[in-house]
C-alpha positions in Angstrom: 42.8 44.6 47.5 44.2 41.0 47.3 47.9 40.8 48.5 50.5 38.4 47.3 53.7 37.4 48.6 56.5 37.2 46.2 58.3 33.5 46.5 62.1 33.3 45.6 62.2 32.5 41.6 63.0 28.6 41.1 62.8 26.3 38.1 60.4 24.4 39.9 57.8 26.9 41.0 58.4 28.6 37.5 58.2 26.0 35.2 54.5 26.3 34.6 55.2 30.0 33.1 58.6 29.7 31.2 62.4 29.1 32.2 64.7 30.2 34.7 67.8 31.2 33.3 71.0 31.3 35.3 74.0 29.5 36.2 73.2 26.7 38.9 74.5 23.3 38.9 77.2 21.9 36.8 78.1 23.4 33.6 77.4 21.3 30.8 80.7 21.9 29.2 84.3 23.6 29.5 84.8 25.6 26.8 87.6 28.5 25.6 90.6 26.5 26.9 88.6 25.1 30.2 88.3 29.0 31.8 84.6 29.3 30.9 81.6 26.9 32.0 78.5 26.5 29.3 75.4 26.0 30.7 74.0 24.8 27.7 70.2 25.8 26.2 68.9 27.2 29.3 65.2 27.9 27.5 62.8 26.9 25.2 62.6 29.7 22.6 59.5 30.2 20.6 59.6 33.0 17.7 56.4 31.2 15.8 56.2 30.5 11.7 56.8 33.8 10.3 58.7 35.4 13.4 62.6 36.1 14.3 64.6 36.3 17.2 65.5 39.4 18.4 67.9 41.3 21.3 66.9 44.3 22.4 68.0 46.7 25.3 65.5 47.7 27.9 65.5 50.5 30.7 63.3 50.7 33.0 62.5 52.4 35.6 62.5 51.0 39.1 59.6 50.1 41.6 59.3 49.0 44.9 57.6 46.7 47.1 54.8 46.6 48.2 54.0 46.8 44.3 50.7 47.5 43.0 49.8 45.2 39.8 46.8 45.9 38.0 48.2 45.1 34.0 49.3 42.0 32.5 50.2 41.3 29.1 51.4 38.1 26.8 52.8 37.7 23.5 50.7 35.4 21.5 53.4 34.6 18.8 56.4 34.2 20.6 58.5 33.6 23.9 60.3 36.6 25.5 63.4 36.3 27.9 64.5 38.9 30.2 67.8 39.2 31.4 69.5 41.5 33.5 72.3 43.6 32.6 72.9 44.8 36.6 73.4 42.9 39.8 70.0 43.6 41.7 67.1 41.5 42.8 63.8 42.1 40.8 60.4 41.1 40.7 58.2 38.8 38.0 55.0 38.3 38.1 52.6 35.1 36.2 49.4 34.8 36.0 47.9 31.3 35.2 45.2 31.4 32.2 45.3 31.4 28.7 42.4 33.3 27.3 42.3 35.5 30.4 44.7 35.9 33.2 43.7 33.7 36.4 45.6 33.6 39.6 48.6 35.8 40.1 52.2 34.8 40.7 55.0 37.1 42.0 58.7 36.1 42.1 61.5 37.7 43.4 64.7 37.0 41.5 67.9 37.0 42.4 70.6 39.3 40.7 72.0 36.4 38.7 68.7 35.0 37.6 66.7 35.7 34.2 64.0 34.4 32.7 61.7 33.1 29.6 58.3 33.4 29.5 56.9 30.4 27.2 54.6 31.9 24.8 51.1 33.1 25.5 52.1 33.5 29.4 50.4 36.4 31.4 52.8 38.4 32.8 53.2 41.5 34.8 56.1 44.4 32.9 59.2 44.6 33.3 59.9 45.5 37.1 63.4 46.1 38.6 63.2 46.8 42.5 66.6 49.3 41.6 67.7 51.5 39.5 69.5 50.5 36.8 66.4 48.6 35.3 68.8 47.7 32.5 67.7 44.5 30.8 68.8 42.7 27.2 65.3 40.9 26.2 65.2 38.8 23.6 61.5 38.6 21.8 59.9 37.7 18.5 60.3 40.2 15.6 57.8 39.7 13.0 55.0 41.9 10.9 52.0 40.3 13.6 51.0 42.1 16.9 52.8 40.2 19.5 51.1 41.8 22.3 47.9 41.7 24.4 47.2 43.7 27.5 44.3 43.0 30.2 43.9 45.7 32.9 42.8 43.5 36.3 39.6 44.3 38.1 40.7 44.4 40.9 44.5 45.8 41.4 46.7 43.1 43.1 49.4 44.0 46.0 52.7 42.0 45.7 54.8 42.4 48.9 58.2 41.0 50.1 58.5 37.6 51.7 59.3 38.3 55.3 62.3 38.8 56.8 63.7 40.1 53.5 65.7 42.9 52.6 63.8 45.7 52.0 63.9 46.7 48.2 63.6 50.3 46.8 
C-alpha cells in the first residue's frame, strides 16, 4: 500500500487545490467600533450558472491516523468550503487530476484553519482526527448532480508527520 505523510496545511502548498481559510496576517480592516479584525474574501467561491450558495451543518465522525484512503470525490459545478465549528486538528486530503484523480495530497490542519476546494478538485471526505467532527460547509445548491466518486485501486495510507502529536 502506498503511504503518505500529511504536511501542515499552508496557502502555498494548497493553492493548487483551493484556499486556506483562516486568520493569519494582518486584518484587512477594523470593523464594529475597531474590536473585530476582517480578513477580507479569504476564497474564491464558485456555485456555477444555475447554482446557489449554500451553509450547511456537518457531523462527522472522527478517524485517526494512520488513515486509510481509498475514495475521493469532486463537485463538478461548484466550490465547497469546510470549516470547523470545534478547536481540533483535522486532516484533507487532494489529489491532482481532473478527469481522474492522480497523485494524493494529505494535510493536516490546524484547529483554526478551513478550507475551499476550487471546483472540480479530488478530494478525500470530510475527516476530523476528533470527535466533534462538527463542520458548517458551504457548497452549491442547484437541480444538477454535484458530485462524483472514484474508489482508488489501490487504498492509500496517510500518516502523521513525525514527531507530531498523536491524533485519535
Amino acid at each position: 500500500m502506498k503511504q503518505i505523510i500529511a504536511q501542515p496545511l499552508t496557502a502555498k502548498a494548497f493553492a493548487p487545490f483551493g484556499d486556506v481559510l483562516d486568520a493569519t496576517g494582518t486584518a484587512d480592516k477594523l470593523i464594529n467600533q475597531g474590536l473585530c479584525e476582517r480578513h477580507h474574501d479569504r476564497a474564491a467561491l464558485d456555485f456555477g450558472p444555475d447554482g446557489q450558495a449554500g451553509i450547511s451543518i456537518f457531523n462527522a465522525k472522527a478517524r485517526s491516523l494512520p488513515y486509510q484512503l481509498d475514495l475521493v470525490e469532486r463537485h463538478p459545478e461548484g466550490s465547497q468550503a469546510f470549516l470547523p465549528m470545534h478547536g481540533n486538528p483535522w486532516l484533507v486530503i487532494v489529489a491532482d487530476g481532473s478527469d481522474q484523480p492522480g497523485d494524493i495530497h494529505a494535510f493536516l490542519a490546524a484547529p483554526n484553519q478551513g478550507i475551499n476546494f476550487h471546483r472540480g478538485t479530488w478530494h478525500g471526505v470530510l475527516t476530523p482526527l476528533a470527535d466533534p467532527g462538527l463542520f458548517a460547509v458551504v457548497d452549491r445548491i442547484g437541480a444538477t448532480p454535484n458530485l462524483e466518486e472514484h474508489w482508488l485501486d489501490q487504498p492509500v495510507l496517510v500518516t502523521a508527520p513525525e514527531g507530531a502529536q498523536s491524533c485519535t
